[in-house]
C-alpha beads as a LAMMPS data file, in Angstrom:
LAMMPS data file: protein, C-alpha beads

216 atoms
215 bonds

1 atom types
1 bond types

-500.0 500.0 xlo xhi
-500.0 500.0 ylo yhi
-500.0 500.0 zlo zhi

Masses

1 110.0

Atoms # bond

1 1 1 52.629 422.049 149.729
2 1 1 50.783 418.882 149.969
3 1 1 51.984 414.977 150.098
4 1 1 49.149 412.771 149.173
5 1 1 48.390 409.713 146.853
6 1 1 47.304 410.210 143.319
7 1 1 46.905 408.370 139.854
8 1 1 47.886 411.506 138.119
9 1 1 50.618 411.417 135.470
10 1 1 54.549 412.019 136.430
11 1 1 54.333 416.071 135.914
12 1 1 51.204 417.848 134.893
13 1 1 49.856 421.718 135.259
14 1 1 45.925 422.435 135.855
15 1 1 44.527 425.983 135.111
16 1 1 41.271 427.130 136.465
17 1 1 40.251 430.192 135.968
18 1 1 37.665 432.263 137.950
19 1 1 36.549 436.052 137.737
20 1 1 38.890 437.709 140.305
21 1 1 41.130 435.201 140.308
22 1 1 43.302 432.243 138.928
23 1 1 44.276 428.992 140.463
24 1 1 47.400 426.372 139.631
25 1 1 47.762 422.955 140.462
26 1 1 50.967 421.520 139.672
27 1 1 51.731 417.920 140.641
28 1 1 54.583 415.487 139.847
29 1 1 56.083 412.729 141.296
30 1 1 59.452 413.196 143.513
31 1 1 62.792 413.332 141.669
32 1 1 63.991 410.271 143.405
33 1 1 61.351 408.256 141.515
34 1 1 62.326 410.240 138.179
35 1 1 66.146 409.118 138.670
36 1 1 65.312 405.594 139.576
37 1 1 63.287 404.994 136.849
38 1 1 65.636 407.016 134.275
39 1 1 68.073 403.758 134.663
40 1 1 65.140 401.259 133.572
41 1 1 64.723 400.475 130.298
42 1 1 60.871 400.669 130.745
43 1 1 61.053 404.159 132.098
44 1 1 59.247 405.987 129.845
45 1 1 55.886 403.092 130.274
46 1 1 56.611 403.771 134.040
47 1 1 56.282 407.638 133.949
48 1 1 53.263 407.461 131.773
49 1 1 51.562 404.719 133.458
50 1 1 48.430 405.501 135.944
51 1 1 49.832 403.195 138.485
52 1 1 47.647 403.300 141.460
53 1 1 48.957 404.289 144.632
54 1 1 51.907 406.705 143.563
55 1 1 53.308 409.181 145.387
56 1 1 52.887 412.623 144.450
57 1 1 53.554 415.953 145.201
58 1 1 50.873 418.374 144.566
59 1 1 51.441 422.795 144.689
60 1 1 48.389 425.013 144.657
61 1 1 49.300 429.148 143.756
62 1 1 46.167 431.308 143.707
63 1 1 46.926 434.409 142.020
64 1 1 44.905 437.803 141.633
65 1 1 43.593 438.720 138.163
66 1 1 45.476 442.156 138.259
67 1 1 48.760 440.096 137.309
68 1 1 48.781 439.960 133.401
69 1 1 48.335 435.994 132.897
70 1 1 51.293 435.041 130.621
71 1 1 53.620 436.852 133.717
72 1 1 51.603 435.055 136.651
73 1 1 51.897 431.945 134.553
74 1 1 55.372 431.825 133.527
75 1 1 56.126 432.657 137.632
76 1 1 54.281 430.078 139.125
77 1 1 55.851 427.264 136.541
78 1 1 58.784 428.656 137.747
79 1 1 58.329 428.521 141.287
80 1 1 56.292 424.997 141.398
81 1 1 59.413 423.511 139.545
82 1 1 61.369 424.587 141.927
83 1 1 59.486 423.657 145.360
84 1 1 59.034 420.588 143.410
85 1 1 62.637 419.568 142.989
86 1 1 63.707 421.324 146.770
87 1 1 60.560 419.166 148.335
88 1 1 61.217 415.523 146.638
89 1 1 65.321 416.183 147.971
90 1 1 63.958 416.416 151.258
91 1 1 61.301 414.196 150.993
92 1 1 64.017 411.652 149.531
93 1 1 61.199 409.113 148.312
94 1 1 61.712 406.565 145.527
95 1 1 58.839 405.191 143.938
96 1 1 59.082 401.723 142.332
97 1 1 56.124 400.652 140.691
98 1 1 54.975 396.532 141.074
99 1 1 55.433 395.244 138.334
100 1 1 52.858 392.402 138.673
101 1 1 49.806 395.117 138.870
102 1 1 51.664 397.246 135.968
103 1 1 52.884 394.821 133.219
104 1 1 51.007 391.830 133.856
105 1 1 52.689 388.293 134.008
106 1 1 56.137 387.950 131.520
107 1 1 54.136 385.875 128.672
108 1 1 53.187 386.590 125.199
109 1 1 49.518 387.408 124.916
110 1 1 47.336 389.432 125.147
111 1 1 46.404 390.617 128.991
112 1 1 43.171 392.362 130.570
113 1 1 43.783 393.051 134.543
114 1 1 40.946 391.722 136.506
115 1 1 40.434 395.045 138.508
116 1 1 38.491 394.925 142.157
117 1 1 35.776 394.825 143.238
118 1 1 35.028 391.278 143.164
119 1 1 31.964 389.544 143.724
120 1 1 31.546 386.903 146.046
121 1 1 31.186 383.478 144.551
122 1 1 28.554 381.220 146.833
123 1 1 29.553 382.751 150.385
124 1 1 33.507 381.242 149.739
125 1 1 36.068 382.577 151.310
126 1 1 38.625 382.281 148.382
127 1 1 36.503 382.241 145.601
128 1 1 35.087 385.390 143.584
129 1 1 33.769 386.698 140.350
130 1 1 33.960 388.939 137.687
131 1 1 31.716 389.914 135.373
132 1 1 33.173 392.494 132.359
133 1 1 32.229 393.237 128.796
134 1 1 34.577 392.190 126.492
135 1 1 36.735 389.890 128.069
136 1 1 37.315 387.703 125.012
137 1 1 33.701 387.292 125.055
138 1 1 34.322 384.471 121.749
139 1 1 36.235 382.622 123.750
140 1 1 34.471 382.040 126.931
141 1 1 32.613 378.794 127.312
142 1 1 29.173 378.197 127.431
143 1 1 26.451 375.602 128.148
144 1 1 27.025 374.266 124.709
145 1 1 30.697 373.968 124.660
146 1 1 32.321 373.994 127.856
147 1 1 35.620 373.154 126.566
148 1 1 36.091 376.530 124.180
149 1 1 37.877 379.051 126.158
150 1 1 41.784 378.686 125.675
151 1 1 41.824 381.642 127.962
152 1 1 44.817 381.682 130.674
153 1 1 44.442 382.895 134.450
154 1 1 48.052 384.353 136.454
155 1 1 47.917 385.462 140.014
156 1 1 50.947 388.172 140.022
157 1 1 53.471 385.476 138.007
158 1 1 51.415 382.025 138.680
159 1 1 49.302 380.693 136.055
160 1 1 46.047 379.244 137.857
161 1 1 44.151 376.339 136.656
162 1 1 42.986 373.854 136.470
163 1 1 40.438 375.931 134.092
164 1 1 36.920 374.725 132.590
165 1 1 35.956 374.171 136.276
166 1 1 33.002 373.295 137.470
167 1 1 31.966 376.799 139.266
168 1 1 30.962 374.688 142.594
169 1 1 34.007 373.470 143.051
170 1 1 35.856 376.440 142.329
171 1 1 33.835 377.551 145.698
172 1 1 34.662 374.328 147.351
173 1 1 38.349 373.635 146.619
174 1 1 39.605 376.322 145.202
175 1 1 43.857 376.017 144.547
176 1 1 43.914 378.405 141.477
177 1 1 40.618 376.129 139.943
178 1 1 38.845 378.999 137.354
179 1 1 36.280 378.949 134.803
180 1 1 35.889 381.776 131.564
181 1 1 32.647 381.902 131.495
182 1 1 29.761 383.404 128.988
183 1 1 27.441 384.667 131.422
184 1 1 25.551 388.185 130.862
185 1 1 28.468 389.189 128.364
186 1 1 31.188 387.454 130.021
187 1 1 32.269 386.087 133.448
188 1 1 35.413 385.066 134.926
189 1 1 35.176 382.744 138.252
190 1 1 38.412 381.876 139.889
191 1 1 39.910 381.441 143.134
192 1 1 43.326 381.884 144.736
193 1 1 46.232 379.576 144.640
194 1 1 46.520 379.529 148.497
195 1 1 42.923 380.091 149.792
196 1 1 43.596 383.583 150.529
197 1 1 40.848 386.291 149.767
198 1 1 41.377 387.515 146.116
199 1 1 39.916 390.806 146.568
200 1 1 42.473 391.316 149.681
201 1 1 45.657 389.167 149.100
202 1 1 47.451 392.240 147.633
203 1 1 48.061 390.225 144.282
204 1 1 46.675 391.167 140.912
205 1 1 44.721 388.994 138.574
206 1 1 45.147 388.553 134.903
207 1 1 43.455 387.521 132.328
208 1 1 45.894 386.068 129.313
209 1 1 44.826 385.631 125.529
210 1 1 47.713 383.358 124.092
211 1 1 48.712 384.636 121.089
212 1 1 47.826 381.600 119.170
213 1 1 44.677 381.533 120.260
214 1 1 41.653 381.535 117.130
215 1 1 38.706 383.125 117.365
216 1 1 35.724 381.003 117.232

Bonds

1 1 1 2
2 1 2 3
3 1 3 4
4 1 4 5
5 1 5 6
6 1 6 7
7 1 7 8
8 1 8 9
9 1 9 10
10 1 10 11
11 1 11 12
12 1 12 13
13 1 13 14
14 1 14 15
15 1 15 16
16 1 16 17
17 1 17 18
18 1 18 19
19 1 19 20
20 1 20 21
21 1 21 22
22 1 22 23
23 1 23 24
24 1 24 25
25 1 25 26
26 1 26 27
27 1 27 28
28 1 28 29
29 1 29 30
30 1 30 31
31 1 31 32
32 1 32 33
33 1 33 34
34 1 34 35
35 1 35 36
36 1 36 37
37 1 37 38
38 1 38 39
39 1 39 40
40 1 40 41
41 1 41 42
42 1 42 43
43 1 43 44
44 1 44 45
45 1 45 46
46 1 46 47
47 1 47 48
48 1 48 49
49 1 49 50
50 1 50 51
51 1 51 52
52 1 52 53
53 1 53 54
54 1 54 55
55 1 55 56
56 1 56 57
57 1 57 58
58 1 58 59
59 1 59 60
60 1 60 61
61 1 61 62
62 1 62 63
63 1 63 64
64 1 64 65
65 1 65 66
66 1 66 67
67 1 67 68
68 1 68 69
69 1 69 70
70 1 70 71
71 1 71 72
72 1 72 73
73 1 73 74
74 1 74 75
75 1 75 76
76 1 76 77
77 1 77 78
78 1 78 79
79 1 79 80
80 1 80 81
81 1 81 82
82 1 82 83
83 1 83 84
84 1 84 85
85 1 85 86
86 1 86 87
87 1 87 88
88 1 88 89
89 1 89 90
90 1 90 91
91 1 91 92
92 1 92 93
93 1 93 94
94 1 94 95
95 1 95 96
96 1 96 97
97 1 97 98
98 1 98 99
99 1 99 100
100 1 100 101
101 1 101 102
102 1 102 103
103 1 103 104
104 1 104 105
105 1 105 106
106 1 106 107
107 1 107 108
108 1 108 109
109 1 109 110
110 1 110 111
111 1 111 112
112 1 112 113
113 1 113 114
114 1 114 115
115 1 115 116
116 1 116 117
117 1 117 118
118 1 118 119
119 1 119 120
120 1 120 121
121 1 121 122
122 1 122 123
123 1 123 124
124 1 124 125
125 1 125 126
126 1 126 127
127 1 127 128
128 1 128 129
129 1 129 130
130 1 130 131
131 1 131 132
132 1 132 133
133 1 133 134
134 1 134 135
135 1 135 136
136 1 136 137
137 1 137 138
138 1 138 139
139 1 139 140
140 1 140 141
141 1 141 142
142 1 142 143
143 1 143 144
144 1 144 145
145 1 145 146
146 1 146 147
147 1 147 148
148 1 148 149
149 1 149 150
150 1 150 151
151 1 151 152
152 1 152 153
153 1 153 154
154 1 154 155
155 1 155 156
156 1 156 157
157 1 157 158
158 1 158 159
159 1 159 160
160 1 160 161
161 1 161 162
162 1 162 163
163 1 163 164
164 1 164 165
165 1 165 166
166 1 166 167
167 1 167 168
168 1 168 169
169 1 169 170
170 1 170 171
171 1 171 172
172 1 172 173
173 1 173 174
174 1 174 175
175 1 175 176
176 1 176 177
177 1 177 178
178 1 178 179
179 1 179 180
180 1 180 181
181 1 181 182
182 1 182 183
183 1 183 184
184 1 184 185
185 1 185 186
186 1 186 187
187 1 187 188
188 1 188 189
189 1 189 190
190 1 190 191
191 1 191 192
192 1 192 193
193 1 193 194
194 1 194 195
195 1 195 196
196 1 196 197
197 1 197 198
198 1 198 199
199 1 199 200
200 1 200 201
201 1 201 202
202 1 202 203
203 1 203 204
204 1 204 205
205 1 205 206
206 1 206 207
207 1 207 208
208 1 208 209
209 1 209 210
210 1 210 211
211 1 211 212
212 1 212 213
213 1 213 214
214 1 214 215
215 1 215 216
């Protein structure tokens, strides 16, 4: 049996099968995380969700050919289930997922997670960019308008601004300042609220269409 980090889904069987032999992977995530989620009412986007950094346990049975496959199957369902279950009781881990990098911010719109890495914006400290296709690429502004976007910025639960910034001093000052920017599809340019290091703070970044927003 192995403990390790994974970004698979809460239970899931792999079958690979060779000449003289078969291999299983089972892996699922301890039953302490099952029963602590099974009392939130978002439990079922929690077990489906690819939530970085989740515990999981992870069984590997090889098995000879000479064991007709439907037997050698059913047995080692059998017996992963139950290491699985024995192993998270001792293991007594609870996994509860952050909600900030798994749900976004708690306002209507739609949201698009700015995901690392980041680049650098002019040498700052506190200051970065990203560049991603389709990132409400109608919205963003340009040389010609720089007024269009009605695109919001949250760090974790704090909306950022102010936005439309001039990308220098978004480098310079930072304090949340952020610009939506059409730049080689689209580019967002922001910087923390507190002059920490966006690509290391351990907050997540999101990107918020308003819902009343009109495409231009």
């Amino acid at each position: 049996m192995e403990v390790r980090k994974t970004n698979s889904s809460p239970f899931h069987v792999r079958v690979k099968r060779f000449r003289s032999y078969t291999v299983f992977v089972v892996q699922g995530r301890p039953i302490a995380y099952l029963m602590t989620a099974a009392h939130n009412s978002r439990c079922r986007r929690w077990l489906y969700h690819q939530e970085p950094g989740a515990i999981c346990l992870t069984f590997i049975a090889i098995v000879p050919m000479t064991v007709p496959y439907k037997a050698l199957q059913s047995a080692c369902a059998v017996a992963a289930v139950c290491a699985y279950f024995v192993a998270a009781d001792w293991l007594q881990v609870t996994y509860a997922p952050d909600l900030n990098f798994a749900f976004g911010p708690d306002v209507p719109g739609e949201k698009i997670r700015l995901m690392p890495p980041f680049a650098r914006l002019e040498c700052s400290k506190f200051a970065v960019a990203k560049e991603r296709y389709k990132l409400f690429d109608e919205l963003a502004d340009s040389d010609d308008n720089n007024g269009r976007s009605t695109i919001e910025l949250y760090e974790n639960n704090t909306r950022l601004g102010p936005a439309h910034s001039d990308h220098a001093d978004i480098a310079c000052f930072g304090r949340g300042r952020f610009s939506h920017w059409r730049k080689n599809g689209t580019t967002m340019y922001w910087s923390s609220s507190d002059g920490t290091d966006p690509a290391t703070n351990g907050r997540a970044y999101w990107v918020v269409r308003p819902y009343q927003s009109e495409k231009h």
